[in-house]
N, C-alpha and C positions, 0 to 999 in steps of 0.2 A: 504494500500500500504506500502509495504518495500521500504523506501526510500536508504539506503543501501545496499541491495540487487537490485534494480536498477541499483543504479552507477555502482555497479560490475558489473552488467550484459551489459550493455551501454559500456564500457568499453573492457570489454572480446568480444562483437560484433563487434565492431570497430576493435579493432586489429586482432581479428580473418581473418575478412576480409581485412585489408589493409595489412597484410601481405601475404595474396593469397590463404587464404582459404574461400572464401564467401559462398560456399553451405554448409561448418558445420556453417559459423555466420548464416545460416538465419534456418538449421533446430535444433541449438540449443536454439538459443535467440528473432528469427522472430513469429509474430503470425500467424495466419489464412490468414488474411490481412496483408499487407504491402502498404501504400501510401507515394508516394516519391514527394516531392517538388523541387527537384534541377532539374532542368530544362535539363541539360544533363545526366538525367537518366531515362530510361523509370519505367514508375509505376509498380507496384506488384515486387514479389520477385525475379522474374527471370530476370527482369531488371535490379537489385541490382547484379546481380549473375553475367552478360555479363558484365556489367562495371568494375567491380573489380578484374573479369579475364582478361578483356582486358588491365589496369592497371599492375596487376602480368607480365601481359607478359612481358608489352612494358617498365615496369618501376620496373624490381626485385630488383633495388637498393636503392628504398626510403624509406623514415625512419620516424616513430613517436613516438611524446612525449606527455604523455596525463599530462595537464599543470591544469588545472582545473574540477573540474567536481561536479556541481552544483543539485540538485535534490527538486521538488516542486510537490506535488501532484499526478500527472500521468505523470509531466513531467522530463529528464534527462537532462543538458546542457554539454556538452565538450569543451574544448576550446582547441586545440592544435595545435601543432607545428611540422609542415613537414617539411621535407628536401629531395631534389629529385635530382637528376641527374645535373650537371652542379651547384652544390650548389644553385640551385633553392629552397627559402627558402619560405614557406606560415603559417600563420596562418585559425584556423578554428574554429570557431563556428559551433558549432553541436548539434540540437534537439531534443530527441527520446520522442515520445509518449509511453504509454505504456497501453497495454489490463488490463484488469479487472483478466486475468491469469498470468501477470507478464512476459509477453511477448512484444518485440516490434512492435510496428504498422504502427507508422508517423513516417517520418524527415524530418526537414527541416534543412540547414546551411546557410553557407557565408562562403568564402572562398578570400583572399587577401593576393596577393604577398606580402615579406616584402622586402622592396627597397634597394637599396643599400646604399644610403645615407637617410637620416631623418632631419628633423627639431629640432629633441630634443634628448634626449640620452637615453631617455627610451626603453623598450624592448615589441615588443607588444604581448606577451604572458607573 
């Protein structure tokens, strides 16, 4: 495994799709399979494809910052930093499995608002 060519690829599929193009993220960087964990998306690749269009639509003003990005084996980590409509701000954790072809397969994330006010002065990304 290319653990750097990973990240970039992890990388390049995320943005590709959260800026509104999700059928080139999944027929450039998706495998065979695709299994989604996030519970508001339906599984396989065409589930990835409705949600992230349905996003483009309803939300073409959001914004991402890839903040970290961690790689171990077959797996990819992201950690990033949304911003959406009404300064709705989110952090995110992000998981990509990856095929034995250097393709994506699994994700799972987490996803949590970041509040307006905090406890401490740190920044969570």
């Amino acid at each position: 495994m290319n653990l750097e060519h990973n990240k970039q690829n992890a990388i390049a599929f995320y943005k590709t799709a959260y800026e509104g193009n999700p059928k080139k993220a999944i027929e450039d960087y998706a495998g065979d399979e695709y299994i989604q964990h996030n519970p508001a998306v339906a599984n396989g690749t065409q589930g990835f494809i409705d949600y992230f269009e349905k996003m483009q639509s309803e939300y073409p003003e959001k914004s991402i910052v890839f903040v970290r990005c961690i790689a171990e084996g077959d797996l990819v980590a992201l950690h990033t930093h949304q911003t959406w409509p009404g300064n709705d701000e989110y952090v995110t954790m992000d998981f990509f499995r990856f095929d034995n072809n250097g393709k994506i397969c699994e994700h799972w994330d987490a996803i949590q608002q970041i509040p307006k006010k905090s406890a401490n002065p740190n920044k969570m990304y």
